[in-house]
C-alpha positions as CSV (number, residue, x, y, z in Angstrom):
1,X,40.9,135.4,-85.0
2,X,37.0,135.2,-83.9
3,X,36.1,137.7,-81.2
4,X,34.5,136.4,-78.4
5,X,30.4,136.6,-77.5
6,X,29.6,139.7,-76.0
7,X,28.7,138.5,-73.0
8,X,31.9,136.3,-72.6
9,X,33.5,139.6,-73.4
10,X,31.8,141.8,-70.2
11,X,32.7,138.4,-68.1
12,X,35.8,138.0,-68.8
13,X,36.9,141.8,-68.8
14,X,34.9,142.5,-65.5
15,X,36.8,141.5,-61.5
16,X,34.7,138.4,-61.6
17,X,36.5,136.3,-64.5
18,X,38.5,135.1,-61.8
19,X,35.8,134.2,-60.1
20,X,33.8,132.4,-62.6
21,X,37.0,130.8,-63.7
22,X,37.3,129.2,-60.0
23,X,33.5,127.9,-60.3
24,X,34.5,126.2,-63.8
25,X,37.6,125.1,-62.7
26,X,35.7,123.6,-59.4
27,X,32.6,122.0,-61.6
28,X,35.0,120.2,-63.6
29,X,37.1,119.0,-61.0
30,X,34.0,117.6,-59.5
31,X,33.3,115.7,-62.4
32,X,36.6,114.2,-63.1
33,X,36.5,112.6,-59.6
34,X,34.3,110.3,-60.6
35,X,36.9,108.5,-62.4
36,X,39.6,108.7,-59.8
37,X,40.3,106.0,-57.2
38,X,40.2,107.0,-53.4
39,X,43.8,106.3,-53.0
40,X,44.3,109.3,-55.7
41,X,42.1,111.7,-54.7
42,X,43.7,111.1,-50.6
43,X,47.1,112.0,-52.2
44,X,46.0,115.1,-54.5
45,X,44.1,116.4,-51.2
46,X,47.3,116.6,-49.3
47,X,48.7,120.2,-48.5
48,X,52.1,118.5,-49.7
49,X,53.8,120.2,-53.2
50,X,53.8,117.1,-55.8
51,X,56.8,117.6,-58.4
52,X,55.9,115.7,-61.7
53,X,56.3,113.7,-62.8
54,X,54.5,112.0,-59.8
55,X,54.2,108.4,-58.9
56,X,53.1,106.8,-55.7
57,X,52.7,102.8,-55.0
58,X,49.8,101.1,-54.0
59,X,48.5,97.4,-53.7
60,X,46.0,96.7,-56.2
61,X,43.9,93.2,-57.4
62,X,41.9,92.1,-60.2
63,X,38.9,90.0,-60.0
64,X,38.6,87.6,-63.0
65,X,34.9,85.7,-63.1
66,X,33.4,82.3,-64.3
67,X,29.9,82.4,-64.3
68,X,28.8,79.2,-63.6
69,X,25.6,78.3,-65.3
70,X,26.2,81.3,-67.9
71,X,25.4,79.3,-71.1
72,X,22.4,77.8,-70.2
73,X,21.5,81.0,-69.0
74,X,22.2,82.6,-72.0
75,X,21.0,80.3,-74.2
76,X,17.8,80.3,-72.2
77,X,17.7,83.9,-72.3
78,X,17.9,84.0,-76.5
79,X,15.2,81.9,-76.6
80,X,13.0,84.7,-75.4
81,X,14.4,86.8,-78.6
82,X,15.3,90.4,-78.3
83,X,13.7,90.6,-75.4
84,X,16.4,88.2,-73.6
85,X,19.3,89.7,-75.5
86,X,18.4,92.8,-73.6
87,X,18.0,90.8,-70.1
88,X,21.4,88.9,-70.4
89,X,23.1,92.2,-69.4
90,X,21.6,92.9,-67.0
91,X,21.6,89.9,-65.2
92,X,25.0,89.5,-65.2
93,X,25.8,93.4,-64.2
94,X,23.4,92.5,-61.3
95,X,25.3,89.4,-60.3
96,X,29.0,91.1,-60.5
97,X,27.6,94.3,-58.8
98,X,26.4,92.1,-56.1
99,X,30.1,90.7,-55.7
100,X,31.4,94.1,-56.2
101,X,29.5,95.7,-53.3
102,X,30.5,92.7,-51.1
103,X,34.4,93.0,-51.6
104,X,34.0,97.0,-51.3
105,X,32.4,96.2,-47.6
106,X,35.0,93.7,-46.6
107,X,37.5,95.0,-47.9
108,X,37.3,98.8,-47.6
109,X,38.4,99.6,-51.2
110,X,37.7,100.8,-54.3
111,X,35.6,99.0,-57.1
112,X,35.4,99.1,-61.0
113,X,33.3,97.6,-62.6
114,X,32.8,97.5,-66.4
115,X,29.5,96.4,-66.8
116,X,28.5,94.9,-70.3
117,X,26.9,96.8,-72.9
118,X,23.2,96.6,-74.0
């Protein structure tokens, strides 16, 4: 068994491990939410006492996409060589963010995107 830093040792052995625990607990929490829908997060936040396992129902939709014109565009695009390999990405992410942003104002709700890759 390794022995902890020295400093982890004084932290963890002084009144404000619990404390420092809480402020790690919270940062992480934090950044998890980033990955959580609305809907989720609303439910978690209630004062309620959730048993698991947990379930809870909710509408959802999926948005499939034809980009009309994409082929030329692309094809267009690899003329320019690496240069317009780089730019097809973009172009797109910027078209489906557009529609994204759109639906999210209409319709009040959460959207994922999984933009393409470089």
């Amino acid at each position: 068994m390794t022995t902890p830093l020295p400093k982890l040792q004084k932290l963890t052995s002084a009144p404000l491990a619990q404390e420092a625990e809480q402020v790690i607990t919270e940062v992480y929490a934090q950044a998890l939410t980033s990955f959580v829908p609305e809907i989720v997060k609303h439910a978690l936040q209630r004062e309620e006492k959730i048993n698991a396992p947990y379930c809870e129902t909710f509408y959802s939709a999926a948005l499939f996409a034809d980009v009309s014109g994409f082929t030329a565009m692309s094809k267009m695009l690899a003329a320019k060589g690496t240069r317009g390999t780089e730019e097809l990405p973009q172009h797109i992410n910027s078209y489906l963010g557009q529609i994204g942003i759109t639906l999210a104002q209409i319709c009040f709700c959460d959207i994922y995107l999984f933009p393409l890759k470089k």
